[in-house]
C-alpha positions as CSV (number, residue, x, y, z in Angstrom):
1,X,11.2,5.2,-21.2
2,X,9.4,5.2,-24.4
3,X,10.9,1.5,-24.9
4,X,9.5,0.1,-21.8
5,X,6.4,1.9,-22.3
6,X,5.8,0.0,-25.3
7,X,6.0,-3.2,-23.8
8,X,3.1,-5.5,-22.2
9,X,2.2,-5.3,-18.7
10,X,3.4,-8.3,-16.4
11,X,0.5,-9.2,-14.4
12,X,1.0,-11.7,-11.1
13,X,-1.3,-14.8,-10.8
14,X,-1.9,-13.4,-7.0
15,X,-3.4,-16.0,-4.9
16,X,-4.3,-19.0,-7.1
17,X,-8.0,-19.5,-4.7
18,X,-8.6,-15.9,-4.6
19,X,-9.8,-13.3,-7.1
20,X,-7.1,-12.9,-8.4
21,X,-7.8,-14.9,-11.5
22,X,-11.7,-13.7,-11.6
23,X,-10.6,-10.2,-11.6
24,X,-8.1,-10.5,-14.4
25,X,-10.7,-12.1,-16.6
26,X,-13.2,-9.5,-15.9
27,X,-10.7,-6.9,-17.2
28,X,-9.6,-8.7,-20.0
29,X,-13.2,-9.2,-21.2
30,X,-13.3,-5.1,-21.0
31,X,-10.3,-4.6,-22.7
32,X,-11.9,-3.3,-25.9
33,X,-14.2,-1.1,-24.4
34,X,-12.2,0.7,-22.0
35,X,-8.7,0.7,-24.2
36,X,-6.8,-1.7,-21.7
37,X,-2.8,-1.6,-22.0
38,X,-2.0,-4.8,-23.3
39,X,-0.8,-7.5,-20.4
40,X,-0.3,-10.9,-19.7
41,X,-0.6,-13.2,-16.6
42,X,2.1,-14.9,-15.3
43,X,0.7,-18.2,-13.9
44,X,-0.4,-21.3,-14.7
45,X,-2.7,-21.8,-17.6
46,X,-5.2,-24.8,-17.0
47,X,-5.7,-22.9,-13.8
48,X,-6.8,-20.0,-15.7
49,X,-8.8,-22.1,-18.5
50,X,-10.6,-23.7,-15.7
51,X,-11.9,-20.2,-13.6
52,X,-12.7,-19.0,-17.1
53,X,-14.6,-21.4,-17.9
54,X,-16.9,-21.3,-14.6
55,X,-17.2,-18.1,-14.7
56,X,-18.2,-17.9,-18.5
57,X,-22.1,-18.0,-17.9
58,X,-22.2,-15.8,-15.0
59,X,-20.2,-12.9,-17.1
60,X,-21.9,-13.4,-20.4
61,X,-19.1,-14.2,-22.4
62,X,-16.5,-16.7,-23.2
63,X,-12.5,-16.3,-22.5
64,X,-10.2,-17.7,-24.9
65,X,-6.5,-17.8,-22.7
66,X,-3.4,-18.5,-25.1
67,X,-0.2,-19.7,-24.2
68,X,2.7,-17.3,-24.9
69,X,5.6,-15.9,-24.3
70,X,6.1,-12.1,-22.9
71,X,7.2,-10.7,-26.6
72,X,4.2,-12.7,-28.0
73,X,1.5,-11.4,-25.7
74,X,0.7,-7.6,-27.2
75,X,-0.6,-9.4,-30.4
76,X,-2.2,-12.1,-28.8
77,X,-4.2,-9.4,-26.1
78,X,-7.1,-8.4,-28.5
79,X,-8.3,-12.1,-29.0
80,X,-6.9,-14.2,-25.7
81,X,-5.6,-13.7,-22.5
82,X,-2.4,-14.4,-23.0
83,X,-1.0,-16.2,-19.9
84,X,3.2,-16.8,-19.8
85,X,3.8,-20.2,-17.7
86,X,6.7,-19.9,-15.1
87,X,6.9,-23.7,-14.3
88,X,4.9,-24.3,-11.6
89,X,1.1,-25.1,-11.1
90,X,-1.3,-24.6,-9.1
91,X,-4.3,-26.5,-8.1
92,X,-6.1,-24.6,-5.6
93,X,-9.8,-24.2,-6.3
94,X,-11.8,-21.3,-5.6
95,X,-11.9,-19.6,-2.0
96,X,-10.3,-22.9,-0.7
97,X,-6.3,-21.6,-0.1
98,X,-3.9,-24.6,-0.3
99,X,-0.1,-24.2,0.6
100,X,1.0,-26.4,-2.2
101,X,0.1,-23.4,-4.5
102,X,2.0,-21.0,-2.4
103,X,5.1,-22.2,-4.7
104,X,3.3,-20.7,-7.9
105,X,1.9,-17.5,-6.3
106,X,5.8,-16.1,-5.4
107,X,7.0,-17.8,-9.0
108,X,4.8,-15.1,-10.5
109,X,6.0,-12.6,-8.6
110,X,9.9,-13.7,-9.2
111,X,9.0,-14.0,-12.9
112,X,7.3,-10.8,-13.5
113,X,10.2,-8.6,-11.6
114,X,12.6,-10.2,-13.9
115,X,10.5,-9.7,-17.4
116,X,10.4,-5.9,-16.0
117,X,14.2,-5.5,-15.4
118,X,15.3,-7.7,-18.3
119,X,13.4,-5.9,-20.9
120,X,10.4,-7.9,-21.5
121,X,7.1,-5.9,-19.6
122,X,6.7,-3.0,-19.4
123,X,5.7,-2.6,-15.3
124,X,4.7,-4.9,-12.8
125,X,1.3,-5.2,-11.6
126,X,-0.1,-8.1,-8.8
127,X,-2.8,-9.5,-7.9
128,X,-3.4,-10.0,-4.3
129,X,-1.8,-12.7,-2.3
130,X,-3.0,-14.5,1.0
131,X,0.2,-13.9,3.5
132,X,-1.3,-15.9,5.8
133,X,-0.9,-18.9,2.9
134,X,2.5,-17.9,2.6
135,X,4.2,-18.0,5.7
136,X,3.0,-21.4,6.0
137,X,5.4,-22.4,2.5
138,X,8.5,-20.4,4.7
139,X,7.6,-16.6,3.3
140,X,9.1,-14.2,5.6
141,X,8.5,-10.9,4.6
142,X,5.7,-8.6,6.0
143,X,4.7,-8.1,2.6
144,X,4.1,-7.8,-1.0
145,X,6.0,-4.5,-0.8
146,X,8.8,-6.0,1.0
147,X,9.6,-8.8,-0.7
148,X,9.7,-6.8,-3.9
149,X,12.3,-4.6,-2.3
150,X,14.3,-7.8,-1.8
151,X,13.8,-8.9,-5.8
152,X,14.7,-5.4,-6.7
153,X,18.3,-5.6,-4.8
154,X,21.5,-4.1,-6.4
155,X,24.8,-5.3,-5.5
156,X,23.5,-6.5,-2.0
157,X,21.7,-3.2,-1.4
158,X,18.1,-3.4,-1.0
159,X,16.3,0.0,-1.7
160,X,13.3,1.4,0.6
161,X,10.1,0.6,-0.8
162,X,7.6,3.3,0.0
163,X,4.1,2.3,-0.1
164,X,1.4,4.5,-1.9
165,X,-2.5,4.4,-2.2
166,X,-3.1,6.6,-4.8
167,X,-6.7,7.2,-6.7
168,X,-8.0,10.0,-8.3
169,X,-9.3,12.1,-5.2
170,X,-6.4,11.6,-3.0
171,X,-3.1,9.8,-2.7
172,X,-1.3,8.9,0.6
173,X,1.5,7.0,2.4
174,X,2.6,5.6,5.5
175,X,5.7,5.9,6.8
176,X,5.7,2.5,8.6
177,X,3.6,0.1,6.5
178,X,3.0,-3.7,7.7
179,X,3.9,-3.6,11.6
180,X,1.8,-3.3,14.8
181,X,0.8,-0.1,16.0
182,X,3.7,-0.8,19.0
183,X,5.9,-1.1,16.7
184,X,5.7,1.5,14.2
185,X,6.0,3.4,17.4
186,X,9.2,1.9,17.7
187,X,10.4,2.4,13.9
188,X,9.2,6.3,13.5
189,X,12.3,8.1,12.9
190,X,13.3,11.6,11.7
191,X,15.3,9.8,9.3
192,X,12.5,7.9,8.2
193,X,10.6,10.5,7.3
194,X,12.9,12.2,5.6
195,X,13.8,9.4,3.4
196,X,10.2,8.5,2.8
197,X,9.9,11.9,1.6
198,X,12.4,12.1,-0.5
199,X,11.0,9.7,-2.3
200,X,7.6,10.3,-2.6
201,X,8.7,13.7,-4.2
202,X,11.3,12.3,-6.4
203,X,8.2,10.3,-7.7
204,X,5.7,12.3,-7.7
205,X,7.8,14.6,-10.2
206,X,9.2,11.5,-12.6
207,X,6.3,9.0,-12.7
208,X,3.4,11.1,-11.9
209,X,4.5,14.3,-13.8
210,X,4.1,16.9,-10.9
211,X,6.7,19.8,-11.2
212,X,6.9,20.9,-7.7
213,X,4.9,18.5,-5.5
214,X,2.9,19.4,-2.2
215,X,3.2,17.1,0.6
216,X,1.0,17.2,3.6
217,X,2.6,15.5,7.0
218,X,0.3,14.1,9.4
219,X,0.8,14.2,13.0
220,X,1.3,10.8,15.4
221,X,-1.1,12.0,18.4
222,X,-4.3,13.1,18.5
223,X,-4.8,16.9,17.6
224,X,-1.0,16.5,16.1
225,X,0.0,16.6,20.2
226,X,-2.0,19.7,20.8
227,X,1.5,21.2,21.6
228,X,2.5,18.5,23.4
229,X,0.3,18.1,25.6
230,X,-1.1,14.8,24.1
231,X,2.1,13.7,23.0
232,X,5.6,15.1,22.2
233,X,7.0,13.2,18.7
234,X,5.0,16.0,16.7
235,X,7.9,18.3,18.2
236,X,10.8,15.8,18.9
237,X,10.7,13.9,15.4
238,X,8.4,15.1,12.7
239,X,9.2,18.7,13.0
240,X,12.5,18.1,12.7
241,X,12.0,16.0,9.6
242,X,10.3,18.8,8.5
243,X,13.0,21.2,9.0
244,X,15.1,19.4,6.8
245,X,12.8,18.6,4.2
246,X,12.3,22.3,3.4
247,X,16.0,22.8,3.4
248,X,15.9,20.4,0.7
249,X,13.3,22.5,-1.3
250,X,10.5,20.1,-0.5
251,X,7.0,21.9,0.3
252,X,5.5,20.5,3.2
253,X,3.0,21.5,5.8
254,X,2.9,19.6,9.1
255,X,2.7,18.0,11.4
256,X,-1.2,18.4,10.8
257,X,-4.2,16.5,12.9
258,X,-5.0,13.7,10.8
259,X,-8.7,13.9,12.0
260,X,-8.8,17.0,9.4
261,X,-6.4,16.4,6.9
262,X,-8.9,14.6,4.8
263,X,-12.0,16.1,3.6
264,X,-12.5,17.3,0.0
265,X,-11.5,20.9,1.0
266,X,-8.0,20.0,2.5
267,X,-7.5,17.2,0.0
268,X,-7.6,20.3,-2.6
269,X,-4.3,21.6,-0.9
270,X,-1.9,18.9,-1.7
271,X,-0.6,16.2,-3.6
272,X,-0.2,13.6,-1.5
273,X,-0.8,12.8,2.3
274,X,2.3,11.4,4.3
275,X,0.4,9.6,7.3
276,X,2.6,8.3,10.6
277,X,1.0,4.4,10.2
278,X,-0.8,1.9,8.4
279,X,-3.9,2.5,9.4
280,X,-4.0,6.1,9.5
281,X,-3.2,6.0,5.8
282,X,-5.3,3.2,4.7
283,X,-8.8,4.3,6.6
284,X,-9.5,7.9,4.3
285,X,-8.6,6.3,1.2
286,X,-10.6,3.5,1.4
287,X,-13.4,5.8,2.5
288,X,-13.3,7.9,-0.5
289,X,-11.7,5.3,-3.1
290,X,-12.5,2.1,-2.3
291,X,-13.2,0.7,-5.5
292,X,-10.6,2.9,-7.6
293,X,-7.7,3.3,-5.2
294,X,-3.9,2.0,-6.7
295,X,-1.6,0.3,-4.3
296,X,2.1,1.8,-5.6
297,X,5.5,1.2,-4.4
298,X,7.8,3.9,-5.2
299,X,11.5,3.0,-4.3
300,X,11.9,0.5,-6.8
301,X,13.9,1.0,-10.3
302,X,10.6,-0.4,-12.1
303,X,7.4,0.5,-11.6
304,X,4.5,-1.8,-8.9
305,X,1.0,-1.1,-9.0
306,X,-1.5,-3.6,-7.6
307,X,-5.4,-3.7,-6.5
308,X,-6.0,-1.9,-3.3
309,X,-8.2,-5.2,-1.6
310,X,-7.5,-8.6,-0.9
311,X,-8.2,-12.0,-1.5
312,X,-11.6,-11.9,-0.9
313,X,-11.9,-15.9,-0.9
314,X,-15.6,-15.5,0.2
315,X,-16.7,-14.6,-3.7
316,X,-13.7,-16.0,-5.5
317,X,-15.2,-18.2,-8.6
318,X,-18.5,-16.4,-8.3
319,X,-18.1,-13.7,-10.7
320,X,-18.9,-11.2,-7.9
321,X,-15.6,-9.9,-7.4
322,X,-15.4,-6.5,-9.0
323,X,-12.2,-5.6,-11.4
324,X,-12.4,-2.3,-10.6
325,X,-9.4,-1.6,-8.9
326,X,-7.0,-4.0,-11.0
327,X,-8.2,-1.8,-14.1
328,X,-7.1,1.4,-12.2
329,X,-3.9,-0.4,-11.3
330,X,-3.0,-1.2,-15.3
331,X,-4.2,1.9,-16.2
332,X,-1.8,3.8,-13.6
333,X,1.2,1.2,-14.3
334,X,1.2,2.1,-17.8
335,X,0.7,5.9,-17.7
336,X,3.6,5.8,-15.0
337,X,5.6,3.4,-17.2
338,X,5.2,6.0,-20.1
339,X,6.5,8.7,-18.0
340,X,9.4,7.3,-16.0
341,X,12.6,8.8,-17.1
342,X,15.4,6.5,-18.6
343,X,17.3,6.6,-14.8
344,X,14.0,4.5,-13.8
């Protein structure tokens, strides 16, 4: 919608003693030079002041934060980061994770789904989170992904979130996302598929602006099964998903080996990968995107996009951490917010 694309990007404070708050200041300081949608942080301000002003010597420059609200923050971008408080601080210093921060970290998040859905931002974007952190405050979701399924919830019902990688060389998604490898065993479906699917073309045609998407389909075993000889859910449940899928008009290929599904040649061929697990997903993008790759989640009736790495306490507050992939992430949550039909 051209009115939501108009609005400032809500960005989440992340992890208060990770990068998250290194990264965001990197990008603001290149905001000029690479024509930066305009955002603002959702977090706690002397937090922010305080990062920026450590890392002031090591980046060469100086970071002026303003306090403001979300309608204030497009004309306060060119000369602050604006940073909109949601009522909690956060104390935490830099690659030292503290519960008692866990409390602002998911305020961010609450705040920043509700400033998308009430009109105020224009997409949602996050900064990493430490799970691990979490779950000690009584988080119970796998998830970033999950948990913004949850915020996202209409009349009780909680839509499937479907999480993409996407960069410029390739995109993919896994059908199960944060579980073991047992259990995403356990969850692999026909159904799931299909719904994943479904999705991921929907999305690819309203937020991404492809007319008739092509969807490649890994296979679960090695070889895709070899014709069941190294496995049988190749022909007992994704060929089946497939079946339908191409009823449905979709263009697929599978169930392909997902040792060859991945070099430039075959990434030429389609749109987006659909892999059978985390892992199988994560590992080729990562290869070939690592510092550009956009973490997505399609399913939702607002637009996600986040950095594709962690928390990387290790470097947080030393100016190391690279902004990279949160400047992909702005960049793709605007362009998608632009595009997104009014339904969205």
């Amino acid at each position: 919608m051209a009115d939501r694309a108009a609005k400032p990007l809500a960005l989440t404070l992340g992890e208060p003693a990770g990068i998250g708050p290194d990264i965001t200041i990197a990008a603001w300081l290149r905001r000029r030079e690479l024509n930066l949608p305009a955002f603002y942080l959702l977090g706690d301000e002397a937090l922010i002041a305080r990062r920026a002003k450590a890392l002031a010597l090591s980046l060469g420059a100086g970071v002026r934060t303003a306090a403001v609200s979300p309608g204030e923050a497009a004309a306060a971008f060119t000369e602050a980061l604006p940073v909109v408080a949601t009522g909690e601080r956060a104390t935490a210093e830099p690659g030292k994770p503290d519960a008692s921060s866990a409390p602002a970290a998911l305020a961010s998040i609450r705040q920043a789904v509700r400033d998308v859905r009430e009109g105020r931002a224009g997409a949602v974007v996050t900064n990493p989170i430490a799970k691990s952190v979490l779950y000690r405050s009584g988080f119970r979701h796998p998830g970033h992904t999950e948990f913004l399924a949850e915020l996202a919830a209409e009349n009780g019902r909680v839509p499937q979130p479907v999480m993409m990688l996407w960069s410029p060389q390739l995109a993919v998604v896994p059908v199960t996302i944060h579980v073991s490898i047992r259990d995403a065993l356990a969850q692999l479906t026909s159904e799931l598929i299909v719904s994943t699917v479904r999705i991921v073309a929907t999305e690819l045609k309203s937020r991404f602006g492809i007319a008739r998407p092509r969807i490649a389909v890994s296979g679960l075993n090695p070889h895709a099964g070899e014709d069941g000889s190294l496995g049988h859910e190749e022909q007992t449940v994704i060929a089946p998903a497939l079946k339908v899928l191409r009823n449905d008009g979709i263009e697929t290929r599978g169930p392909l080996p997902a040792d060859t599904m991945f070099h430039e040649a075959a990434r030429s061929t389609y749109d987006c990968a659909i892999c059978m697990y985390h892992d199988q997903a994560l590992i080729p993008i990562k290869t070939v995107a690592f510092d550009n790759a956009v973490n997505v989640t399609l399913g939702l009736p607002f637009v996600r996009t986040s950095p594709d790495h962690g928390t990387a306490f290790d470097i947080a507050g030393t100016a190391k951490a690279n902004p990279a992939s949160l400047i992909a992430a702005l960049r793709l949550a605007s362009r998608m917010a632009a595009s997104q039909s009014p339904q969205s």
